[in-house]
C-alpha positions, 0 to 999 in steps of 0.5 A: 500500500505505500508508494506514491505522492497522493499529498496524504499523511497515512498511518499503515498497521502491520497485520500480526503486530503492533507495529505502525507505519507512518507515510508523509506525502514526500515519501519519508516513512517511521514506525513505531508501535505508539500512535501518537507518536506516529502521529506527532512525527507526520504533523511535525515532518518538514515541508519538504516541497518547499524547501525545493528551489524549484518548485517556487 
């Protein structure tokens, strides 16, 4: 299910674990088995777009 740049921040669970992926729109991906933590990681993710010369 991971792969592309949909603009979307996703948290993916594994099937048979605890473990939590979570995918930022740029591609960059975490795991960890504690939600928030996921959750905290995404929203605090850099602005990787904006950082890109080109894309101003």
């Amino acid at each position: 299910m991971s792969g592309g740049n949909s603009g979307r921040l996703r948290v993916e669970w594994t099937p048979g674990s605890d473990r939590l992926t979570g995918v930022c729109f740029c591609g960059a991906q975490r795991q960890a088995d504690d939600p928030v933590e996921i959750w905290r990681w995404l929203l605090a993710h850099p602005d990787h777009y904006r950082q890109d010369p080109q894309a101003a």
